[in-house]
C-alpha positions as CSV (number, residue, x, y, z in Angstrom):
1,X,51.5,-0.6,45.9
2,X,49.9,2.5,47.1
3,X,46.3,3.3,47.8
4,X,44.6,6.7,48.5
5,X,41.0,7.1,49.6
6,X,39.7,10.7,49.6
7,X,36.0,11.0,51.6
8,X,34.6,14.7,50.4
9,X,32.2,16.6,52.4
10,X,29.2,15.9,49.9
11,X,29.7,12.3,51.0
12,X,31.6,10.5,48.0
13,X,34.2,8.3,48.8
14,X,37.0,7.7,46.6
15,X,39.6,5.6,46.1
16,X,42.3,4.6,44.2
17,X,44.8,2.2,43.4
18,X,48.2,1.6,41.2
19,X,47.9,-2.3,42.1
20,X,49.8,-3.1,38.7
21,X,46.4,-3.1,36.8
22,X,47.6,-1.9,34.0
23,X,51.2,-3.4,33.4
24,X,53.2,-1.2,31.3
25,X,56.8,-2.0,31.5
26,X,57.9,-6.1,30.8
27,X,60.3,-6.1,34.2
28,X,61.2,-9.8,34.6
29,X,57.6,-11.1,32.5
30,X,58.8,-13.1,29.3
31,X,59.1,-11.1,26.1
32,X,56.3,-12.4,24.7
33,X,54.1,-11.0,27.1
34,X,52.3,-8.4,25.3
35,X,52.5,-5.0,27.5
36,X,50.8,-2.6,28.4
37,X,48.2,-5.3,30.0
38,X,45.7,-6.1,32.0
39,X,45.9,-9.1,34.1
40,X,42.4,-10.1,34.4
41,X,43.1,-12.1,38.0
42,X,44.4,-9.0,39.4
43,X,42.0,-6.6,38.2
44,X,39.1,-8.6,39.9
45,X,41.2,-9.1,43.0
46,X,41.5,-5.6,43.0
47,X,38.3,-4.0,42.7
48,X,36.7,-7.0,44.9
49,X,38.7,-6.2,47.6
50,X,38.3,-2.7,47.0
51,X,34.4,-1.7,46.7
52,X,33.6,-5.0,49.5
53,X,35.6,-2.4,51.9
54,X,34.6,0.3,51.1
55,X,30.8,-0.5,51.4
56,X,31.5,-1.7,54.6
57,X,33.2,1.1,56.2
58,X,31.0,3.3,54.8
59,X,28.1,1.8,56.1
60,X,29.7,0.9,59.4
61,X,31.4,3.7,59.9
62,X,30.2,6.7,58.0
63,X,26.1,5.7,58.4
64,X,25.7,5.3,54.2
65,X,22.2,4.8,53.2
66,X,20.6,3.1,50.5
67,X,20.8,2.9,48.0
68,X,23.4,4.7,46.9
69,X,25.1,5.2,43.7
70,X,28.8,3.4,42.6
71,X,30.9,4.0,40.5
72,X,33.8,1.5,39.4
73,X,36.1,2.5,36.1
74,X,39.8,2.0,34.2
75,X,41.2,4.8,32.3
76,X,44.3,4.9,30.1
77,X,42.6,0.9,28.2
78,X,42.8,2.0,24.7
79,X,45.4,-0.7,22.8
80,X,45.9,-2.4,26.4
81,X,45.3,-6.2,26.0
82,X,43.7,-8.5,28.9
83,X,45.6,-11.6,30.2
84,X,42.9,-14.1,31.2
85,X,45.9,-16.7,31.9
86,X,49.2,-17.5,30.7
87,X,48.6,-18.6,26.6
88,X,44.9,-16.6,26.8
89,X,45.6,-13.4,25.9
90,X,42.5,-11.0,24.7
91,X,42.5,-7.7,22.5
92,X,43.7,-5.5,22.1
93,X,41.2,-3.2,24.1
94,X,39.8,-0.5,21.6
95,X,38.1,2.1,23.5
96,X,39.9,4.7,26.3
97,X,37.9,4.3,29.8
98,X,35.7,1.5,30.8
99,X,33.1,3.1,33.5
100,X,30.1,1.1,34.8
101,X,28.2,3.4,37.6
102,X,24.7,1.6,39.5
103,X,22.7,2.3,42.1
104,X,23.6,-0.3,45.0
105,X,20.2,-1.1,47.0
106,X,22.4,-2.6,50.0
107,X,25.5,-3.6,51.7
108,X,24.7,-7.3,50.7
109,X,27.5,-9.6,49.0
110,X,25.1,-10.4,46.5
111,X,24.1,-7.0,45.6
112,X,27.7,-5.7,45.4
113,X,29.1,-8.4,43.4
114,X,26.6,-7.7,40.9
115,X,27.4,-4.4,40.2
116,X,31.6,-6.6,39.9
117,X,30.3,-9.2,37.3
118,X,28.8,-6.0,35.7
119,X,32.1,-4.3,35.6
120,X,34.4,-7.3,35.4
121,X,31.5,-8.5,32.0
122,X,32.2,-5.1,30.4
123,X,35.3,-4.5,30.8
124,X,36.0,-8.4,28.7
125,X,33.5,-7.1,26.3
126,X,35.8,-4.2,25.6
127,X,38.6,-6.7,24.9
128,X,36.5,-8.6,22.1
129,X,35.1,-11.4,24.5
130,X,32.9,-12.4,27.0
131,X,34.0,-13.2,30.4
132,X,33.9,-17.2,31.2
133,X,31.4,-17.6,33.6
134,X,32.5,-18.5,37.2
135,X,35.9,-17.0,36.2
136,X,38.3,-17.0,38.8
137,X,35.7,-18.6,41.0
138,X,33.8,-15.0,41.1
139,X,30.9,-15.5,41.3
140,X,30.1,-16.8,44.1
141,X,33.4,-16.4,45.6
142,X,35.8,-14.0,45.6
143,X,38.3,-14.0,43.0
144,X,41.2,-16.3,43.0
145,X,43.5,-17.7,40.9
């Protein structure tokens, strides 16, 4: 896994991730695992982890105000299918990028996982289907599988 996180002097913060969100290659999965693909779990693991942290040290650490604008995304989706769990397999995805970008009015848990179910809603939508509600346990807890 590797992670980069680039702050620029206009004060954006980015980062990024190759946590196997999109999995591209079988390796030991079984054959019938449809690749490239998109393990739903992971993704919201992912991205939970990811914009939680970031918040925080930027507001800790950096002195963000709000609100300020986020931006969460996937490029590289178009023919990618989404594995919600073994046997539940969505799509295939239709469209290229998935980008959702809000204004976030705090560093509150609530607030922040908002702008996730927004994310994690569209990004199921692109694969045909809406997102089971309390998927993963998220909301109100952080993803787990």
């Amino acid at each position: 896994m590797h992670h980069a996180t680039q702050l620029f002097p206009n004060g954006e913060l980015w980062s990024v991730s190759d946590d196997r969100i999109v999995i591209r290659e079988h390796g030991d999965r079984p054959l019938w695992v449809p690749v490239p693909l998109v393990a739903a779990l992971t993704l919201e693991e992912v991205f939970y982890k990811a914009l939680h942290g970031n918040i925080s040290f930027a507001a800790n650490s950096l002195g963000l105000t709000f609100p300020c604008t986020v931006e969460l995304g996937l490029l590289g989706l178009a023919n990618v299918r989404l594995g919600i769990q073994s046997g539940d397999i969505r799509g295939p995805i239709r469209v290229k990028e998935v980008i959702v970008r809000r204004v976030l009015g705090s560093a509150d848990a609530v607030a922040i996982n908002a702008v996730l179910l927004e994310f994690f809603n569209e990004v199921h939508d692109k694969a045909g289907y809406a997102r089971p509600s309390g998927l993963f346990g998220f909301p109100p807890s952080p993803p787990r599988g």
